[in-house]
N, C-alpha and C positions, 0 to 999 in steps of 0.2 A: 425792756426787760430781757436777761438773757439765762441759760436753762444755769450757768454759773451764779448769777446770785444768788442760788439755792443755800450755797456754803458760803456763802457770802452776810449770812444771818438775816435773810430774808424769812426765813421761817418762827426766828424771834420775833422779830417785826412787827411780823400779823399777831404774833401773839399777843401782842401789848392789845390787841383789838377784841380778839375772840381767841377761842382754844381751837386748835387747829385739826384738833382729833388724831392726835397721834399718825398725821401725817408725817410720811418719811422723807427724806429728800429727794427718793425716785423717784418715787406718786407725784409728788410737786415739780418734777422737773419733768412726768410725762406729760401731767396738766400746763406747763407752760408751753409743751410744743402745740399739746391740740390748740392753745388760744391763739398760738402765734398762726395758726391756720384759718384762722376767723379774721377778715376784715374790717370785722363789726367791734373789734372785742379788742381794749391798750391799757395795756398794763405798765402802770409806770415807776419807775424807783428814785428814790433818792439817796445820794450815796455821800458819805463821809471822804476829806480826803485818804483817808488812809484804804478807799475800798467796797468800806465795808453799806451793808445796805441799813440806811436808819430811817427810811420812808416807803410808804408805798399807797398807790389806788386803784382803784378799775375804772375806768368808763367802757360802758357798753352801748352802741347803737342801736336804738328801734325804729323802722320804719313805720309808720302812721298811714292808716287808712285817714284819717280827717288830715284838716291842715294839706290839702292833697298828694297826700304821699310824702309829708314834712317827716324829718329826723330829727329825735329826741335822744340827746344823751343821758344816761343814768350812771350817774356816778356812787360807788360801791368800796366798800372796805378801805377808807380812808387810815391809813394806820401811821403813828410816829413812834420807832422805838424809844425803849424806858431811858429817858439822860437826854433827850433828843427834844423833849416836851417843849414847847416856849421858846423857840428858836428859829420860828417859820418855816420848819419842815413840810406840816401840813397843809399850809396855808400856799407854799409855793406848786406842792404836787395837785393841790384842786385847781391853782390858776392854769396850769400845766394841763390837764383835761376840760378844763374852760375852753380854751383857746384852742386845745385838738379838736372839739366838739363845731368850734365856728369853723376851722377851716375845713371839716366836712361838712359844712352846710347845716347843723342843726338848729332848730328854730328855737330850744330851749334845754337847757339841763336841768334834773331833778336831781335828789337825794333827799334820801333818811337819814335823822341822825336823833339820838339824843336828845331830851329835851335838856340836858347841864352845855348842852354843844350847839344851842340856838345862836348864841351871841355872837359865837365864834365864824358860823359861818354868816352872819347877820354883817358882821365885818368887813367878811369877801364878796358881799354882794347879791346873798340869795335873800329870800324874804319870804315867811312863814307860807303856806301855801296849801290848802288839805286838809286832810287827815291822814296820816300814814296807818294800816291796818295790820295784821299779819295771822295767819296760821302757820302750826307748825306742820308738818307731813312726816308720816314713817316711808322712805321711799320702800316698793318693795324688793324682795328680790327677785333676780333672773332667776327663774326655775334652769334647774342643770337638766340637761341635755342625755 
């Protein structure tokens, strides 16, 4: 990914997934340099001929105390924009962090998804697994100085 997909309608994108909070294109183009600063942390696009951005995912690395010191990939915000649905966008950018994930050495990748989105990845090869749980958090704020 690069800080240009930003105008590239990468921030539609994600929207097809979640609301993005009136994220601007700056904020999103800061957030892409600090990620690009992480090792751990690949974000990937998929792009139209014409440019433009009509996919996207995260995988993120964790190190493991068990598994002795194994790596887990977590793959995060799978998104296909709207018109994009049913054309293997999605399907290609999770093989696409599948395979970043082996060739850093990860012993397994996880993801949430949906329960209407079981089948979908039941297709690419994952297989039910858990319980996925969640809380929501109010972050707080930095007290001003």
């Amino acid at each position: 990914m690069r800080t240009g997909d930003v105008e590239k309608g990468f921030l539609e994108t994600l929207g097809n997934l979640s609301d993005t909070g009136g994220l601007s294109p700056k904020e999103a183009r800061n957030i892409i340099t600090t990620i690009r600063r992480n090792p751990l942390y690949h974000v990937f696009v998929a792009a139209a001929s014409d440019g433009q951005v009509v996919g996207t995912t995260t995988l993120i690395v964790e190190q493991k105390f068990i598994h002795r010191g194994g790596l887990v990939g977590h793959i995060e915000d799978v998104a296909v924009r709207r018109g994009y649905e049913g054309k293997g966008v999605g399907g290609s950018l999770v093989a696409a962090a599948v395979e970043k994930a082996k060739e850093l050495g990860c012993y397994k990748c996880i993801l949430d998804c949906k329960a209407e989105l079981v089948d979908f990845y039941e297709r690419l090869g994952f297989r039910r697994h858990d319980v996925g749980m969640r809380i929501d958090l109010k972050p707080k704020r930095p007290r001003k100085r």
